[in-house]
N, C-alpha and C positions, 0 to 999 in steps of 0.2 A: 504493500500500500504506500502511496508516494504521500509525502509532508502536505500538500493541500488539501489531499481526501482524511487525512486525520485531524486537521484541523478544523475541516469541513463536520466532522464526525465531532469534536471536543466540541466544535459553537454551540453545540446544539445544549451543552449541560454546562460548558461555561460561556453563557449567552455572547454571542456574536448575530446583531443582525441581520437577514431577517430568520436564521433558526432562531432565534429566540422568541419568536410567535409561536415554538409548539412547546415552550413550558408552561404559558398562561394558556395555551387551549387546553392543555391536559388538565391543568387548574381548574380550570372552570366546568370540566366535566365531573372531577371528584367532589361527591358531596359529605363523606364522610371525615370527621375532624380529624382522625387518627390516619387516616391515608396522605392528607394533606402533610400532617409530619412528617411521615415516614419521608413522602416527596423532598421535600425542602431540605431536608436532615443526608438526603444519598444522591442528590440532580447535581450538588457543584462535586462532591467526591469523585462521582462517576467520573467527570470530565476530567478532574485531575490525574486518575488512573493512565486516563486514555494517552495522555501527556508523556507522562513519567514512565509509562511501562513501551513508548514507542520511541521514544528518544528522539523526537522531532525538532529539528531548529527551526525556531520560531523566525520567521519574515519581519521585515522592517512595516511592513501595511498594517501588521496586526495592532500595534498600536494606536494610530487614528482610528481604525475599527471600533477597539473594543471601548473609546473615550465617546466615540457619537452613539455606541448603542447607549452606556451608559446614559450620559448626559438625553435622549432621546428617553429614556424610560425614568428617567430623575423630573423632564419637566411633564412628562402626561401623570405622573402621580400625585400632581398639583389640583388637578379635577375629579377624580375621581373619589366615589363615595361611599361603595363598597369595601368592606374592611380585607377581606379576604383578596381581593382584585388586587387592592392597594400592597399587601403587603406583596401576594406574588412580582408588583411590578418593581418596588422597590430591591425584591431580590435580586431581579435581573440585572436592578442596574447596578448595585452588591459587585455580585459574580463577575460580572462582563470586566471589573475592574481587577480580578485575579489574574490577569492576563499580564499585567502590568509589574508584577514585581517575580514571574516567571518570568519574563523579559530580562530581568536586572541578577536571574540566577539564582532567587532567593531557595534555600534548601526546602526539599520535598516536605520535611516533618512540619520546619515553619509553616509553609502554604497549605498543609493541610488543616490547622490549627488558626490560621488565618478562617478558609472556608467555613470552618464550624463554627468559630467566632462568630460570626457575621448572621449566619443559619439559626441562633440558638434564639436571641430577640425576638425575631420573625416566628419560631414555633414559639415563643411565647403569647407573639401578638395572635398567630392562628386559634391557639387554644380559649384565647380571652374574647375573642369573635364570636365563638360557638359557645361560650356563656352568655353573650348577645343574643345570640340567637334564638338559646333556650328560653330567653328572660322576653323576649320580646318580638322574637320570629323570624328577625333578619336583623344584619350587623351596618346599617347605613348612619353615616353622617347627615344629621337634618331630619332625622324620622325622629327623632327623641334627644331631643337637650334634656341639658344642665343634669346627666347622670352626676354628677360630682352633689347633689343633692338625693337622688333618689337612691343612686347603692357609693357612698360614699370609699369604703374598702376597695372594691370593686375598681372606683376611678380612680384613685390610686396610686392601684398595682398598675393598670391600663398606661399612667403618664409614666410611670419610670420607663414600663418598656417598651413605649415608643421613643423614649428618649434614648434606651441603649441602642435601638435599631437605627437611629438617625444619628450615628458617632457622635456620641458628647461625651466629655470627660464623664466618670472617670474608665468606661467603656472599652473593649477592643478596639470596635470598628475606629475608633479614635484615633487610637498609637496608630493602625497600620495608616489609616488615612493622613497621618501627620507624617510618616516616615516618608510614605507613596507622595508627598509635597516637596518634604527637604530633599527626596534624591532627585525630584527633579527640577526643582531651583537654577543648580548650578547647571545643568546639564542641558534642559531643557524649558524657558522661563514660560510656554505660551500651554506645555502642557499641565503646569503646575497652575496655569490660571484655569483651565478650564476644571482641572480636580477640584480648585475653590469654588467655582462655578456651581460645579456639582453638589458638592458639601451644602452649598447654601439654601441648592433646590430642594434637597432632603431635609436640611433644617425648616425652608417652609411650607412643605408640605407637612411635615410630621408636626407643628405647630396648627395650621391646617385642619388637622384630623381631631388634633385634641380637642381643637375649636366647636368642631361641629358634635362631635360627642358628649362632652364634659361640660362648657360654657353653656350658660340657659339658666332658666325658670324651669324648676324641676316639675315632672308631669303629676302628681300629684298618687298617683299610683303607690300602691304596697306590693316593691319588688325583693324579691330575696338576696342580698346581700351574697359577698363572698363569704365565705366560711374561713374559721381561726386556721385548719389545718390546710385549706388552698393559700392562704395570704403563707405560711409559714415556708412553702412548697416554693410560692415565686420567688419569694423574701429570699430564701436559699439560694436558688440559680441566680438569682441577683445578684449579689453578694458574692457568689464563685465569678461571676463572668469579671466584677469590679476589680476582683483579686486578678483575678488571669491579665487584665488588662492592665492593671500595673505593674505586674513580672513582664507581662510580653513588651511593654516601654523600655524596662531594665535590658533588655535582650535586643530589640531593633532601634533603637535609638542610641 
């Protein structure tokens, strides 16, 4: 198999435009919450396998590539309303950016640890949708404000982890996206703007989300809260990823 058809073959799981239209079609055919994991948790692995176990030299193109799928699935997450939609799309633009420090050599075990990083927010945010959903039938921005009134716990856990998923201190996706900056400063000044670019379209989108969820006049409704031992559960992967995030700074910075 020649270096384009595997690359051809990785776009597909570490998104590259237009294969990256068949990880939200699969998305969006899966209705079950726990398949949705499974998804998000083995779609970027997979691609890296394909990478690492073909030994392919990566092209000077794949760069611009993988910076417009991103940045292309960073600003369509600006409109979007569906929580489940929103996170798959924010994945993509996630992933489509592991391209970028495979590029620069970074070692297999980091990149893989990268990937999960990035994955782990998003199965949080997936699992916190399908608590929308049971609570209220569908997980949309604009169908029910001001939860931050009606399940107080609930909104939360909901703001931290859309704040880990949109790299904010003290986060993974952070360090790697602040390293993916400084190497390319010096190197490359027009790609480290458009990484900012990106960064900021995720910052307002994820701001965005919260917006339409959380902010409001609560519906007056008696919803069922999260429970001590779910709050105790995020509380935990929270709290690992914040650690992880400030060893993996110690390590790529």
């Amino acid at each position: 198999m020649t270096d384009s058809l595997i690359i051809l073959l990785a776009g597909f799981f570490l998104p590259l435009f237009p294969m990256s239209m068949v990880f939200n079609g699969i998305l969006d055919k899966i209705e079950h919450s726990w398949l949705r994991v499974l998804l998000f948790l083995t779609w970027p692995l997979i691609g890296l396998f394909i990478v690492f176990s073909s030994h392919v030299m990566l092209p000077g193109w794949l760069l611009p590539l993988a910076l417009s799928t991103s940045a292309l699935y960073a600003l369509r997450i600006l409109s979007l309303r569906e929580v489940n939609q929103w996170s798959g799309f924010l994945a993509t633009s996630l992933w489509s950016l592991l391209w970028l420090p495979m590029m620069q050599a970074t070692p297999a075990v980091l990149l893989l640890g990268y990937a999960i990083s990035m994955s782990v927010p998003l199965v949080l945010l997936l699992l916190l949708s399908a608590g929308l959903e049971r609570r209220f039938g569908a997980a949309y921005t604009g169908l029910y404000g001001g939860l931050a009134w009606t399940i107080p716990r609930f909104s939360g856990v909901l703001v931290i982890v859309i704040m880990a998923a949109i790299a904010t201190p003290l986060f993974p996706t952070f360090f790697i996206m602040l390293d993916l900056v400084i190497e390319s400063v010096s190197a490359t000044p027009l790609v480290a703007m458009v990484l900012l670019l990106i960064w900021l379209l995720w910052s307002w989108a994820g701001a965005r989300l919260i917006q339409g969820l959380i902010v409001g006049r609560g519906s007056g409704v008696n919803i069922v809260d999260l429970g001590m031992t779910a709050i105790s559960l995020y509380t935990l992967v929270l709290i690992l990823l914040a650690v992880g995030g400030i060893y993996l700074s110690g390590v790529i910075l």
